[in-house]
FIGULO-690883 format. One record per atom (N, C-alpha, C): residue number from 1; chain; atom name; x, y, z. Coordinates in Angstrom, 1 decimal, always signed. Example, Ala and Ser with C-alpha at 12.3 -4.5 7.8 and 13.67 -1.06 7.14 Angstrom:
BEGIN
+-----+------+------+--------+--------+--------+
| pos | unit | site |      u |      v |      w |
+-----+------+------+--------+--------+--------+
|   1 |    A |    N |  +13.2 |   -5.7 |   +7.8 |
|   1 |    A |   CA |  +12.3 |   -4.5 |   +7.8 |
|   1 |    A |    C |  +13.2 |   -3.3 |   +7.8 |
|   2 |    A |    N |  +12.8 |   -2.2 |   +7.1 |
|   2 |    A |   CA |  +13.7 |   -1.1 |   +7.1 |
|   2 |    A |    C |  +12.9 |   +0.0 |   +7.9 |
+-----+------+------+--------+--------+--------+
***
This chain:
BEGIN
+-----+------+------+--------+--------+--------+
| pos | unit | site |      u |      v |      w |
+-----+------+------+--------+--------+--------+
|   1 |    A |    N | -119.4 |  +33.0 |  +51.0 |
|   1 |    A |   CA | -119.9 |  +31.7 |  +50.5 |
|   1 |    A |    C | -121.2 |  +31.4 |  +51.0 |
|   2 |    A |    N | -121.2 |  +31.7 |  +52.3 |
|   2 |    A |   CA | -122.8 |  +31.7 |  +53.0 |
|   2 |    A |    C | -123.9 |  +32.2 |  +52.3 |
|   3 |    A |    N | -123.6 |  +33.4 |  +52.0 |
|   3 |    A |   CA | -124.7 |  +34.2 |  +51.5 |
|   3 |    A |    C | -125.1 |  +33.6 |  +49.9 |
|   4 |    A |    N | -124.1 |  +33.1 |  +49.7 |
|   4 |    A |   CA | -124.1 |  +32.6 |  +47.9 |
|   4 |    A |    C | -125.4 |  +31.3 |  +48.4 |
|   5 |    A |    N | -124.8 |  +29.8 |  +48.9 |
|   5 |    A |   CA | -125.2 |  +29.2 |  +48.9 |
|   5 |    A |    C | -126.9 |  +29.2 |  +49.6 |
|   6 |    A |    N | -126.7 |  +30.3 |  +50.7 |
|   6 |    A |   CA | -128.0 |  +30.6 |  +51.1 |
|   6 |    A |    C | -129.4 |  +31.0 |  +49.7 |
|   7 |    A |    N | -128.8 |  +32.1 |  +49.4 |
|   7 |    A |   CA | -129.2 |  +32.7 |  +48.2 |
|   7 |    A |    C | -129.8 |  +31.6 |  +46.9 |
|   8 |    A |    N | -129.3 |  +31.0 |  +46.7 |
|   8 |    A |   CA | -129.2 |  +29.9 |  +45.9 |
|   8 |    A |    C | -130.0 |  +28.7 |  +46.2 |
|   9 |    A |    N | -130.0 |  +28.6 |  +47.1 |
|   9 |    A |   CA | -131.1 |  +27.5 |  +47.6 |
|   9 |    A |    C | -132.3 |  +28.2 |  +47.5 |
|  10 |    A |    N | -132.3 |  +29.0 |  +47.8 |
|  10 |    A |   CA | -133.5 |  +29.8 |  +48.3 |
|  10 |    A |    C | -134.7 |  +30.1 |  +46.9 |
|  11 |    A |    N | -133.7 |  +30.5 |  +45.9 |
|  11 |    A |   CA | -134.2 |  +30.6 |  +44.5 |
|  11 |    A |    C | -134.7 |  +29.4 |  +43.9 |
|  12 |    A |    N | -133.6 |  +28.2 |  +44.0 |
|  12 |    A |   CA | -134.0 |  +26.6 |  +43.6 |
|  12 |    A |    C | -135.6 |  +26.4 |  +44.2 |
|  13 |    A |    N | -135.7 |  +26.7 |  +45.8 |
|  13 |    A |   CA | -136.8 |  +26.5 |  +46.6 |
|  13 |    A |    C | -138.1 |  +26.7 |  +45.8 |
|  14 |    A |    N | -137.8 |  +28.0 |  +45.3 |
|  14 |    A |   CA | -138.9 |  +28.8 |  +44.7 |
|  14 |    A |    C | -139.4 |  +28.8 |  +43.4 |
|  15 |    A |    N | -138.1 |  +28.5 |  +42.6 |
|  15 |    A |   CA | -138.3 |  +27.8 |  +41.3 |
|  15 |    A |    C | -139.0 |  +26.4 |  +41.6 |
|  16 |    A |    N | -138.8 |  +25.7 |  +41.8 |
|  16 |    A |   CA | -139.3 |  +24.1 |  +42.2 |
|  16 |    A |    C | -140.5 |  +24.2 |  +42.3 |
|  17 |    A |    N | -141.2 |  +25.4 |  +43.3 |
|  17 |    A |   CA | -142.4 |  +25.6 |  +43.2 |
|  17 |    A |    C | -143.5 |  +26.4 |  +42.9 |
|  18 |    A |    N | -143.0 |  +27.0 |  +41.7 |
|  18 |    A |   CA | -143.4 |  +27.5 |  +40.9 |
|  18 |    A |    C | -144.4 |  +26.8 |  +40.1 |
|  19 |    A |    N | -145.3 |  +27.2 |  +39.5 |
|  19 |    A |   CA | -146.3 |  +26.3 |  +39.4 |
|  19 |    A |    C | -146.2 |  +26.6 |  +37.7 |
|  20 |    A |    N | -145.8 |  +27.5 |  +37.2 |
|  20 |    A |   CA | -145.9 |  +28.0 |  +35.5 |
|  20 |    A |    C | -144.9 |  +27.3 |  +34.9 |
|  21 |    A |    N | -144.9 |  +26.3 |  +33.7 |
|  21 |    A |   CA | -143.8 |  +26.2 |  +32.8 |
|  21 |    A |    C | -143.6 |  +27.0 |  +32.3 |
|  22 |    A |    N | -142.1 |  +27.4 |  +32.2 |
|  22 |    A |   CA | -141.9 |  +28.6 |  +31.0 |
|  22 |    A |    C | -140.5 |  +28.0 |  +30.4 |
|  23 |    A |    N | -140.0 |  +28.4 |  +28.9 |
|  23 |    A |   CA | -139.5 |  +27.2 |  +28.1 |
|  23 |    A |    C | -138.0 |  +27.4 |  +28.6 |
|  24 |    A |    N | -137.1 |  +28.4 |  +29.3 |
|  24 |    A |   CA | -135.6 |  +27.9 |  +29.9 |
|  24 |    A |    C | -136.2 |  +27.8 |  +31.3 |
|  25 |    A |    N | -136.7 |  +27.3 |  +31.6 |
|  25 |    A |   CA | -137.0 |  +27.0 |  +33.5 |
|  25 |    A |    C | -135.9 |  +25.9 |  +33.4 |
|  26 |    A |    N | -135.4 |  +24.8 |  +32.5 |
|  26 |    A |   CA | -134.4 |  +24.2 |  +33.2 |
|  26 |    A |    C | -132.7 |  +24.6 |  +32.6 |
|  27 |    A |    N | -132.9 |  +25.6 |  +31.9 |
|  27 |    A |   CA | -131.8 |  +26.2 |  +32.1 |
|  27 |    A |    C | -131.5 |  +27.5 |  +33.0 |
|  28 |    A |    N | -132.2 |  +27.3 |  +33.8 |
|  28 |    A |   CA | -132.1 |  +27.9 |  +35.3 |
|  28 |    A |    C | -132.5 |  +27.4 |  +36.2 |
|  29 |    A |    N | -132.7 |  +25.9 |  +36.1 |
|  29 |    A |   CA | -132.4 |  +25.3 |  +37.1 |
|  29 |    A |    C | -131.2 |  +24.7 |  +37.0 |
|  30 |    A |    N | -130.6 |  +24.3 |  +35.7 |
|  30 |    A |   CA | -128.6 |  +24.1 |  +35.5 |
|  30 |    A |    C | -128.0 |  +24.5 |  +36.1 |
|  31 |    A |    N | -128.4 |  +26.1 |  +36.1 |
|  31 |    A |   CA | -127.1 |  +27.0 |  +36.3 |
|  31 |    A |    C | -127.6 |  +26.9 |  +37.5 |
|  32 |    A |    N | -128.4 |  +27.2 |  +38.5 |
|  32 |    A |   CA | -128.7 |  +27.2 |  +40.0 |
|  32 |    A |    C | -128.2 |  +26.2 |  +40.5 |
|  33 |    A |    N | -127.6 |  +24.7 |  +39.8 |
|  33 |    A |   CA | -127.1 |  +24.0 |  +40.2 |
|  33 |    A |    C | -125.4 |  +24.1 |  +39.6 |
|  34 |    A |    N | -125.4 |  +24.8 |  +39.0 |
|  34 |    A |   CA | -123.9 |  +24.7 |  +39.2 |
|  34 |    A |    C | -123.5 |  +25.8 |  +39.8 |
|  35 |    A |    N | -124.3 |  +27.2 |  +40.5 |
|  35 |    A |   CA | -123.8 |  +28.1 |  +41.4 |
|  35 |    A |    C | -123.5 |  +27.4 |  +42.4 |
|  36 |    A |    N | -124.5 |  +26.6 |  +43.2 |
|  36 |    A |   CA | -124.5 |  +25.4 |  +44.4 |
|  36 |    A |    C | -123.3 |  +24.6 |  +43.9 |
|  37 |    A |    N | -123.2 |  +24.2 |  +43.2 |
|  37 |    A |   CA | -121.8 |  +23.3 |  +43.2 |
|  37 |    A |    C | -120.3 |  +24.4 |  +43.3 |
|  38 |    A |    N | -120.3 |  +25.2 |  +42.8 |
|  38 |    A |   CA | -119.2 |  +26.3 |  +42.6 |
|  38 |    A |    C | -118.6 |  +26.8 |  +44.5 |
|  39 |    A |    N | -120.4 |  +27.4 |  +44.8 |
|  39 |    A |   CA | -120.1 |  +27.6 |  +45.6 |
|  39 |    A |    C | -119.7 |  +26.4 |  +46.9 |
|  40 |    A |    N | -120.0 |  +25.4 |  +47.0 |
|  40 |    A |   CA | -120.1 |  +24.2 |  +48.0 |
|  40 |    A |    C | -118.5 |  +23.9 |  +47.5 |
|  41 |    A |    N | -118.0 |  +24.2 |  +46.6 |
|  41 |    A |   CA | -116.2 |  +24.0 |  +46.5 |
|  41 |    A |    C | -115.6 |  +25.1 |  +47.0 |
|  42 |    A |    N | -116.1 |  +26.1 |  +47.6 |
|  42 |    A |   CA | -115.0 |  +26.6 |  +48.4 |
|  42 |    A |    C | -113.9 |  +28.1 |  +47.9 |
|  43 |    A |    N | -114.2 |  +27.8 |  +46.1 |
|  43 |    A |   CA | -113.2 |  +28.8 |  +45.4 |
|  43 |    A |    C | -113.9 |  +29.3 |  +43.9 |
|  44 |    A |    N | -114.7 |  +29.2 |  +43.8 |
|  44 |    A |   CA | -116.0 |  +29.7 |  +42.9 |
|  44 |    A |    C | -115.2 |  +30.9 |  +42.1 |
|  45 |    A |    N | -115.0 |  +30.7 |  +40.5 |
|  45 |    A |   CA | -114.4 |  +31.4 |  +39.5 |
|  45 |    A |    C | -115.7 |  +32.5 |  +39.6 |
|  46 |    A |    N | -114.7 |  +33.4 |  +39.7 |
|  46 |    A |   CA | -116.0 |  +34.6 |  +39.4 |
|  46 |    A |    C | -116.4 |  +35.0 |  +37.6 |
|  47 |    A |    N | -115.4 |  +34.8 |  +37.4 |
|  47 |    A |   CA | -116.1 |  +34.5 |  +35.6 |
|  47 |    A |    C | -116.9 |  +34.1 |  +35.8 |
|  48 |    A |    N | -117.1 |  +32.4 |  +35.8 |
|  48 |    A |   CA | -118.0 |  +31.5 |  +35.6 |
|  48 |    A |    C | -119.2 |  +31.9 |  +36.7 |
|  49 |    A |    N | -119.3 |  +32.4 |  +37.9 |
|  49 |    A |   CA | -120.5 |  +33.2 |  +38.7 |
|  49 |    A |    C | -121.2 |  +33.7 |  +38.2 |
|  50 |    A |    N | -120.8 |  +34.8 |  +37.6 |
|  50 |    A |   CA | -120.9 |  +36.1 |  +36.4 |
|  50 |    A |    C | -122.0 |  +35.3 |  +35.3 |
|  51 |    A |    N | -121.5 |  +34.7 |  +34.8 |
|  51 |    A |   CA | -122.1 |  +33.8 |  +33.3 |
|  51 |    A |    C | -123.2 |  +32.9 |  +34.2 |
|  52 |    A |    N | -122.9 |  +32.0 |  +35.1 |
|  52 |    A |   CA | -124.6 |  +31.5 |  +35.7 |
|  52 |    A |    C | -125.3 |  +32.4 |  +35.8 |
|  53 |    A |    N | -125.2 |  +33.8 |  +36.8 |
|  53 |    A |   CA | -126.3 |  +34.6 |  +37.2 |
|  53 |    A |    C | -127.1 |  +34.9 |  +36.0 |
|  54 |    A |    N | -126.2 |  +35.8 |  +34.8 |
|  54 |    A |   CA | -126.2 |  +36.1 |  +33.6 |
|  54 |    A |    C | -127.7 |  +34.9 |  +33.5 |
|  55 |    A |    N | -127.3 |  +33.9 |  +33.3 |
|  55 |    A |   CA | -128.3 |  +33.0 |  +32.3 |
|  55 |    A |    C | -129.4 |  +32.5 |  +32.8 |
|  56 |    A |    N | -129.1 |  +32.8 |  +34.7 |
|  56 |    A |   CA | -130.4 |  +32.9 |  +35.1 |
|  56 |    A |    C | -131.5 |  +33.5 |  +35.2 |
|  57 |    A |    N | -130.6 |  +34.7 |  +35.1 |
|  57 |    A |   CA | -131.8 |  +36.0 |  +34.7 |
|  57 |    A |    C | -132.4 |  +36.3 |  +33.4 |
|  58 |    A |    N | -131.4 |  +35.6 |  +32.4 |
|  58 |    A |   CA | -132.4 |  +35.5 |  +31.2 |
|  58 |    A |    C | -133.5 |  +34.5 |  +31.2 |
|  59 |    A |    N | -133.1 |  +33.5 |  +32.0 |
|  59 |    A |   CA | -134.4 |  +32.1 |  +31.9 |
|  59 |    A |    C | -135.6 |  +32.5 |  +32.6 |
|  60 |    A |    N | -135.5 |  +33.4 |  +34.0 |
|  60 |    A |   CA | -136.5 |  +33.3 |  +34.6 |
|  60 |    A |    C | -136.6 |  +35.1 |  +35.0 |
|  61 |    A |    N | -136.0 |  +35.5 |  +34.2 |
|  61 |    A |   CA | -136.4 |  +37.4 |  +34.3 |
|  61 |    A |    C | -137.8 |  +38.0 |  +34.7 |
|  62 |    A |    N | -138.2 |  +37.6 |  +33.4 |
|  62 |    A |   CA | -139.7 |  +37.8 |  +33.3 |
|  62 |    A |    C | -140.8 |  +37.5 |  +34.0 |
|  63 |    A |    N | -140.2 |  +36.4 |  +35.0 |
|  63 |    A |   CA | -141.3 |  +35.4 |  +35.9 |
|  63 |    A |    C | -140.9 |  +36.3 |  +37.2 |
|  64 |    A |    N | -142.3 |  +37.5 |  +37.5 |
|  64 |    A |   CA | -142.0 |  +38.6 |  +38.7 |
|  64 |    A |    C | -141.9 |  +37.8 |  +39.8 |
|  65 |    A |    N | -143.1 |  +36.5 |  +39.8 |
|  65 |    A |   CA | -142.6 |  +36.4 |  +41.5 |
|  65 |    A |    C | -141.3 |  +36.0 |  +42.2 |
|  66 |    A |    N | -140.4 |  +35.5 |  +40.8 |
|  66 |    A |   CA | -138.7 |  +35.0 |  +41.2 |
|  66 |    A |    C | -138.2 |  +35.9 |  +41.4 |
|  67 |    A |    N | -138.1 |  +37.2 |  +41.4 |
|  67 |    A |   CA | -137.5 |  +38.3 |  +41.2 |
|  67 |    A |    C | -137.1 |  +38.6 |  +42.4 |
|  68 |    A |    N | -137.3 |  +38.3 |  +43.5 |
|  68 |    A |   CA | -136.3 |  +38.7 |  +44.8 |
|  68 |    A |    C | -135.8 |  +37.9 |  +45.1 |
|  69 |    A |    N | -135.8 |  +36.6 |  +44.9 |
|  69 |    A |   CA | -135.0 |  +35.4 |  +44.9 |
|  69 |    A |    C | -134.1 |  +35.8 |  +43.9 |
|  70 |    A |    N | -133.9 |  +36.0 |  +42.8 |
|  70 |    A |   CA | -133.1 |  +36.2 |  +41.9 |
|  70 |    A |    C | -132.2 |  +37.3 |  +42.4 |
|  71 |    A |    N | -132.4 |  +38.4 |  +43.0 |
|  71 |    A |   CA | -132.4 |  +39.9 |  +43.2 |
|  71 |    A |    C | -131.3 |  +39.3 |  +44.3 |
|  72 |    A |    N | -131.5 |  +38.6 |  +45.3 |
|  72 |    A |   CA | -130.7 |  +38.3 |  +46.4 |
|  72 |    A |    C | -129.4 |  +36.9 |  +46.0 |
|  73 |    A |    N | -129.8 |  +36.2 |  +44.8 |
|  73 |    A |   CA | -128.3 |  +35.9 |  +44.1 |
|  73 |    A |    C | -127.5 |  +36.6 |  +43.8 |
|  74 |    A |    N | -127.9 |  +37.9 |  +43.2 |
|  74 |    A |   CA | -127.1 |  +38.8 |  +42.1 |
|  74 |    A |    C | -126.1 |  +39.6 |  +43.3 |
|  75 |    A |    N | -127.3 |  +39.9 |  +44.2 |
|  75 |    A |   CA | -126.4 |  +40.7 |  +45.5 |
|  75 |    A |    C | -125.3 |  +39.7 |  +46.2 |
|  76 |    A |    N | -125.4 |  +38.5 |  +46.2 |
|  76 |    A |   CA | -124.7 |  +37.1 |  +46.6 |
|  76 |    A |    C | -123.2 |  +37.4 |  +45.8 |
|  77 |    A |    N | -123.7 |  +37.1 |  +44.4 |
|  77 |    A |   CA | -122.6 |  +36.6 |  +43.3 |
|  77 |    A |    C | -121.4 |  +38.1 |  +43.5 |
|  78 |    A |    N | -122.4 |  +39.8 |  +43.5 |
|  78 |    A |   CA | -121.6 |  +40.8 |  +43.8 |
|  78 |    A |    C | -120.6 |  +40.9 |  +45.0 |
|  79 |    A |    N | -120.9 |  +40.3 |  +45.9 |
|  79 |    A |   CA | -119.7 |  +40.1 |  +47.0 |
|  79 |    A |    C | -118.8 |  +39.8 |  +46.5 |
|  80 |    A |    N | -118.8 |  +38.7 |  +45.4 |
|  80 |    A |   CA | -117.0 |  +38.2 |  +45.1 |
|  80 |    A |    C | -116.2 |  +39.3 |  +44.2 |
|  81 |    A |    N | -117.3 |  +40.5 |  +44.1 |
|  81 |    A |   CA | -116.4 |  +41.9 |  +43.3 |
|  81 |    A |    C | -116.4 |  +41.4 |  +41.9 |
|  82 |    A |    N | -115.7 |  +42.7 |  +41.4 |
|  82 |    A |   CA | -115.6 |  +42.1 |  +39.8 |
|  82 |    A |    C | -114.7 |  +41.0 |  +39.3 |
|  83 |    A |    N | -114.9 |  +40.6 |  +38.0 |
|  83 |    A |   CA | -113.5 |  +39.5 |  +37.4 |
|  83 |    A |    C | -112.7 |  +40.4 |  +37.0 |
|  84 |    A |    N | -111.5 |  +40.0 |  +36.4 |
|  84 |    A |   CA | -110.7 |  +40.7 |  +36.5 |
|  84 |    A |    C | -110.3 |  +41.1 |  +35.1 |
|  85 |    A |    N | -110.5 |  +42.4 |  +34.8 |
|  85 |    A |   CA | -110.0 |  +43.1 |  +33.3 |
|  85 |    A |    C | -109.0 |  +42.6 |  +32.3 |
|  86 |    A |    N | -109.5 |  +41.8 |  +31.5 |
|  86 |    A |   CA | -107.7 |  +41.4 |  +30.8 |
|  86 |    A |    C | -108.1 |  +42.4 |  +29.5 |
|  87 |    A |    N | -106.5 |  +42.7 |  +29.3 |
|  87 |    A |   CA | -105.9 |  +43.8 |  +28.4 |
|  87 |    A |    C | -106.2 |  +43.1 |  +27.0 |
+-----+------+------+--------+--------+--------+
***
């Protein structure tokens, strides 16, 4: 949960001060707030982990300087392992 919440701040930090609009910057700052909320509860659905990262890497992919901030959520969200296979 450490590494998640660390992670996640760290990206918000960096988004915030990003100086470029670009047109989903606040649908990646949504989802960076509901990783922070997911994780600050303690029991963070890894579906729903999976689907923020997902949407934050589409919003702010292309913007290279977020890319290690991003790079160190994704390694965050991977700790909780995969979701689980339904048949």
């Amino acid at each position: 949960m450490t590494e998640l919440r660390t992670a996640v701040s760290r990206l918000r930090r960096e988004l915030a001060g990003h100086p470029s609009e670009f047109p989903d910057r606040g649908i990646a700052e949504d989802e960076l707030a509901a990783l922070d909320a997911m994780a600050a509860s303690g029991t963070p659905e890894i579906p729903r982990l999976r689907r923020s990262l997902l949407l934050v890497a589409g919003a702010i992919g292309s913007v290279s300087a977020l890319a290690p901030g991003l790079r160190a959520v994704r390694i965050a969200v991977d700790l909780f392992g995969e979701p689980p296979r339904h048949s």
